[in-house]
C-alpha positions in Angstrom: -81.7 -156.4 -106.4 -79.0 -154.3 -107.4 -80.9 -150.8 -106.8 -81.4 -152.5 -103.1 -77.2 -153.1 -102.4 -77.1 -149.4 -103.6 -79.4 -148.1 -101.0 -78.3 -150.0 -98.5 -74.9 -148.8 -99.2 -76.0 -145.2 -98.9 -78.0 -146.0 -95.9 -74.4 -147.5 -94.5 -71.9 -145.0 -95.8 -74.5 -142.0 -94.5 -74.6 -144.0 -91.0 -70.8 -144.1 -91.0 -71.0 -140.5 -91.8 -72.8 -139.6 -88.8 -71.4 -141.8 -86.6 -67.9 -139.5 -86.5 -69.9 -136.5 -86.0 -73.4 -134.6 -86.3 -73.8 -133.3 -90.2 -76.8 -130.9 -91.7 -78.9 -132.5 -93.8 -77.1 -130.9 -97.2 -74.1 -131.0 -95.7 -74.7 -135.4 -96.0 -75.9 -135.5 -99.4 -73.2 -133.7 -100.5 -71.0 -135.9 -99.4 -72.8 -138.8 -100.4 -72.9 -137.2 -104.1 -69.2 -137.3 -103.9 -69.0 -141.5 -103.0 -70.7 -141.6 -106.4 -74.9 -142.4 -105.1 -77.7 -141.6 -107.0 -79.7 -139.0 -106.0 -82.6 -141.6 -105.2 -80.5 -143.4 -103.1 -79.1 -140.7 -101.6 -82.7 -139.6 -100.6 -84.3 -142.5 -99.7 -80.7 -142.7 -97.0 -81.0 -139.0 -95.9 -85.2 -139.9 -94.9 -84.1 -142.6 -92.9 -81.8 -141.0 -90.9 -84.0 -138.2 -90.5 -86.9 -140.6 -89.4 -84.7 -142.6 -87.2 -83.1 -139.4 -85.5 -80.0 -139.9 -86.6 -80.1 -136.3 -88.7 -81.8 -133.8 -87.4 -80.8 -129.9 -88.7 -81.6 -128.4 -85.8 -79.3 -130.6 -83.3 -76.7 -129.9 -86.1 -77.4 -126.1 -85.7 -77.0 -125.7 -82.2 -73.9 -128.1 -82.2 -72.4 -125.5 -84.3 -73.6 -122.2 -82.6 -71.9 -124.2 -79.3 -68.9 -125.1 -81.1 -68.5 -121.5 -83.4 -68.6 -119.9 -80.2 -66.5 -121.7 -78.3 -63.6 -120.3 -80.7 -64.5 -116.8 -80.6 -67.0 -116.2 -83.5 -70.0 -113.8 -83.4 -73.5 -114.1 -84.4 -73.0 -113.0 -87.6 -70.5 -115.5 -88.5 -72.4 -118.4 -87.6 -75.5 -117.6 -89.2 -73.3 -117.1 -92.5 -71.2 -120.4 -91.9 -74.5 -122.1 -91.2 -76.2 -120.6 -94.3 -73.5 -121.5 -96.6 -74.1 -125.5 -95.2 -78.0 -124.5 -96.0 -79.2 -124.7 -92.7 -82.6 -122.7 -93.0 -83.0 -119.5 -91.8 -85.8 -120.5 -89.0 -83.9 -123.4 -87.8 -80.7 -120.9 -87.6 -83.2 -118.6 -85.8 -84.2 -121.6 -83.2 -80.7 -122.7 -83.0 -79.8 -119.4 -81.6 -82.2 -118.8 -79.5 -81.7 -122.3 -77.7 -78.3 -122.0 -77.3 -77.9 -118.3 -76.4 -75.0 -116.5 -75.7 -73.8 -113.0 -74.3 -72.3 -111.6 -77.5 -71.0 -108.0 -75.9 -68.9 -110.4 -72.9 -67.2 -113.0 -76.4 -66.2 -110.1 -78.1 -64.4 -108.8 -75.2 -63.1 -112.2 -74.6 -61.9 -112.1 -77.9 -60.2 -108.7 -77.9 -58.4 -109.9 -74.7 -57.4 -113.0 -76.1 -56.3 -111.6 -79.5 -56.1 -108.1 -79.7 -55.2 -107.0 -75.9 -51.6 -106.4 -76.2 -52.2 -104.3 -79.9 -54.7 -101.6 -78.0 -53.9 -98.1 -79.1 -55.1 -94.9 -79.0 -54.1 -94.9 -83.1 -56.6 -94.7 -85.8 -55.6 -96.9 -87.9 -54.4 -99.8 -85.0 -58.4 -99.4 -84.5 -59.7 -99.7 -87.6 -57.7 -102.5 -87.9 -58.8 -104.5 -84.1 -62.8 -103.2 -85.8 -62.3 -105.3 -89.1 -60.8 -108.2 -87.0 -63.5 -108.3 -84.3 -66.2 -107.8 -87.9 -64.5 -110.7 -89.6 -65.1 -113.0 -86.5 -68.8 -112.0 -86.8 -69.6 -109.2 -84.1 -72.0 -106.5 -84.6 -70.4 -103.0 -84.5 -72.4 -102.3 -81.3 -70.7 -105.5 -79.8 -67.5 -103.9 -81.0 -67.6 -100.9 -79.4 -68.4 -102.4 -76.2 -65.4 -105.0 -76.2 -62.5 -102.0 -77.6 -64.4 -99.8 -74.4 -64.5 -101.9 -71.8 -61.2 -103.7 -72.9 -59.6 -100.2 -73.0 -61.1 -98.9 -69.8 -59.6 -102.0 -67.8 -56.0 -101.7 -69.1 -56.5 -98.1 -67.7 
Protein backbone atom coordinates (compact mmCIF):
# COMPACT_ATOMS: atom_id res chain seq x y z
CA UNK A 1 0.00 0.00 0.00
CA UNK A 2 2.59 2.29 0.72
CA UNK A 3 4.90 1.48 -2.47
CA UNK A 4 1.31 2.41 -4.36
CA UNK A 5 0.97 6.32 -2.54
CA UNK A 6 4.70 6.45 -3.68
CA UNK A 7 3.98 5.87 -7.33
CA UNK A 8 1.13 7.67 -7.42
CA UNK A 9 2.99 10.51 -6.08
CA UNK A 10 5.60 10.30 -8.73
CA UNK A 11 2.97 9.82 -11.31
CA UNK A 12 1.43 13.30 -9.78
CA UNK A 13 4.51 15.30 -9.10
CA UNK A 14 5.84 14.10 -12.84
CA UNK A 15 2.19 15.30 -14.24
CA UNK A 16 2.70 18.63 -12.42
CA UNK A 17 6.05 18.72 -13.95
CA UNK A 18 4.83 18.61 -17.32
CA UNK A 19 1.94 20.46 -17.05
CA UNK A 20 4.24 23.98 -16.76
CA UNK A 21 6.12 22.95 -19.70
CA UNK A 22 7.38 20.08 -22.11
CA UNK A 23 10.53 18.20 -20.39
CA UNK A 24 12.99 15.35 -22.05
CA UNK A 25 12.60 12.23 -20.68
CA UNK A 26 16.05 12.60 -18.46
CA UNK A 27 15.52 15.90 -17.97
CA UNK A 28 12.08 14.41 -15.64
CA UNK A 29 13.75 11.83 -13.80
CA UNK A 30 16.22 14.06 -12.80
CA UNK A 31 14.09 16.08 -11.27
CA UNK A 32 12.01 13.57 -9.83
CA UNK A 33 15.45 12.09 -8.17
CA UNK A 34 15.68 15.38 -6.57
CA UNK A 35 11.84 15.24 -4.78
CA UNK A 36 13.46 12.18 -3.19
CA UNK A 37 11.51 8.92 -5.55
CA UNK A 38 12.86 5.82 -5.96
CA UNK A 39 14.16 4.91 -9.06
CA UNK A 40 11.26 2.35 -9.49
CA UNK A 41 8.83 4.79 -9.03
CA UNK A 42 10.35 7.20 -10.86
CA UNK A 43 10.21 4.63 -13.87
CA UNK A 44 7.09 3.17 -13.56
CA UNK A 45 5.89 7.51 -13.67
CA UNK A 46 8.24 8.31 -16.59
CA UNK A 47 6.35 4.93 -18.74
CA UNK A 48 3.24 6.33 -18.12
CA UNK A 49 3.71 9.56 -19.29
CA UNK A 50 5.45 8.34 -22.18
CA UNK A 51 2.45 5.84 -22.90
CA UNK A 52 -0.11 8.43 -22.26
CA UNK A 53 1.71 11.08 -24.49
CA UNK A 54 2.35 13.30 -22.07
CA UNK A 55 6.49 12.87 -22.63
CA UNK A 56 7.52 12.44 -25.75
CA UNK A 57 11.57 13.38 -26.55
CA UNK A 58 11.03 14.24 -29.79
CA UNK A 59 8.15 16.97 -29.14
CA UNK A 60 10.66 18.10 -26.44
CA UNK A 61 13.38 18.35 -29.09
CA UNK A 62 11.80 20.37 -31.58
CA UNK A 63 10.27 22.59 -28.84
CA UNK A 64 13.74 23.46 -28.16
CA UNK A 65 15.27 23.75 -31.67
CA UNK A 66 12.07 26.40 -32.02
CA UNK A 67 12.70 28.02 -28.89
CA UNK A 68 16.99 27.99 -29.16
CA UNK A 69 16.45 29.57 -32.24
CA UNK A 70 14.19 32.02 -31.62
CA UNK A 71 17.06 33.72 -29.39
CA UNK A 72 19.68 33.52 -31.86
CA UNK A 73 21.51 30.13 -31.36
CA UNK A 74 23.02 27.99 -34.15
CA UNK A 75 22.90 24.43 -34.85
CA UNK A 76 25.68 23.59 -33.07
CA UNK A 77 24.52 24.96 -29.92
CA UNK A 78 21.40 23.21 -29.79
CA UNK A 79 22.53 19.91 -30.60
CA UNK A 80 25.13 20.43 -27.57
CA UNK A 81 22.34 21.99 -25.16
CA UNK A 82 20.08 19.09 -26.26
CA UNK A 83 22.89 16.48 -25.77
CA UNK A 84 23.83 17.62 -22.36
CA UNK A 85 19.70 16.99 -21.39
CA UNK A 86 20.50 13.45 -23.26
CA UNK A 87 18.25 13.81 -25.90
CA UNK A 88 19.62 11.08 -28.40
CA UNK A 89 21.50 11.79 -31.22
CA UNK A 90 18.69 10.50 -33.87
CA UNK A 91 15.94 12.11 -32.23
CA UNK A 92 18.22 15.47 -32.27
CA UNK A 93 18.77 14.50 -36.00
CA UNK A 94 14.70 14.33 -36.55
CA UNK A 95 14.16 17.29 -34.47
CA UNK A 96 16.22 19.26 -36.82
CA UNK A 97 15.14 18.20 -39.70
CA UNK A 98 11.30 18.82 -38.79
CA UNK A 99 11.79 22.10 -37.62
CA UNK A 100 14.33 23.45 -40.15
CA UNK A 101 15.84 26.62 -40.23
CA UNK A 102 18.01 28.86 -42.65
CA UNK A 103 21.17 29.01 -40.46
CA UNK A 104 23.37 31.52 -42.97
CA UNK A 105 20.02 34.31 -42.76
CA UNK A 106 20.06 33.72 -38.07
CA UNK A 107 23.48 34.36 -38.10
CA UNK A 108 23.20 37.48 -39.94
CA UNK A 109 20.24 38.27 -37.93
CA UNK A 110 22.36 37.87 -35.16
CA UNK A 111 25.31 39.93 -36.24
CA UNK A 112 22.85 42.69 -36.94
CA UNK A 113 21.23 42.43 -33.78
CA UNK A 114 24.45 42.08 -31.66
CA UNK A 115 27.46 42.82 -33.41
CA UNK A 116 26.33 45.53 -36.19
CA UNK A 117 27.39 48.61 -34.66
CA UNK A 118 31.13 46.78 -33.58
CA UNK A 119 31.93 45.89 -37.59
CA UNK A 120 35.50 46.72 -38.43
CA UNK A 121 37.87 46.26 -40.85
CA UNK A 122 40.33 45.32 -37.57
CA UNK A 123 41.70 41.95 -36.91
CA UNK A 124 41.22 41.48 -33.77
CA UNK A 125 37.37 43.31 -33.64
CA UNK A 126 36.91 40.11 -36.06
CA UNK A 127 38.27 37.53 -34.31
CA UNK A 128 36.39 38.69 -31.63
CA UNK A 129 32.45 39.05 -33.65
CA UNK A 130 33.92 35.06 -35.05
CA UNK A 131 34.16 33.60 -31.39
CA UNK A 132 30.86 35.40 -30.48
CA UNK A 133 28.89 34.22 -33.59
CA UNK A 134 30.98 30.30 -32.64
CA UNK A 135 29.86 30.49 -29.07
CA UNK A 136 26.11 31.01 -30.20
CA UNK A 137 26.59 27.79 -32.21
CA UNK A 138 27.23 28.79 -36.02
CA UNK A 139 29.35 26.94 -38.37
CA UNK A 140 32.39 29.02 -39.57
CA UNK A 141 30.87 28.85 -43.14
CA UNK A 142 27.60 30.45 -41.58
CA UNK A 143 30.06 32.93 -40.15
CA UNK A 144 31.56 34.11 -43.05
CA UNK A 145 28.38 34.65 -44.69
CA UNK A 146 26.74 36.81 -41.87
CA UNK A 147 30.28 39.20 -41.23
CA UNK A 148 30.03 39.32 -45.51
CA UNK A 149 26.86 40.07 -46.23
CA UNK A 150 26.48 42.19 -42.89
CA UNK A 151 29.60 44.16 -44.05
CA UNK A 152 28.61 44.47 -47.67
CA UNK A 153 25.14 46.17 -46.63
CA UNK A 154 26.60 48.84 -44.25
CA UNK A 155 28.64 49.60 -47.49
Amino acid sequence: MYSRSLNNSAKKEALRFLSLRDHGRYELQQKLLNKGFGLNDIDEAIVFCHEHHYLDDLRYAKDQVKLQASKGHGEHRIRQELQAKRVGCDVINQALREEPQDWFELAKLSVEKHLNDALTADSQEYARQVRSLQFLGFSFEQIQYALSSVSLSSN
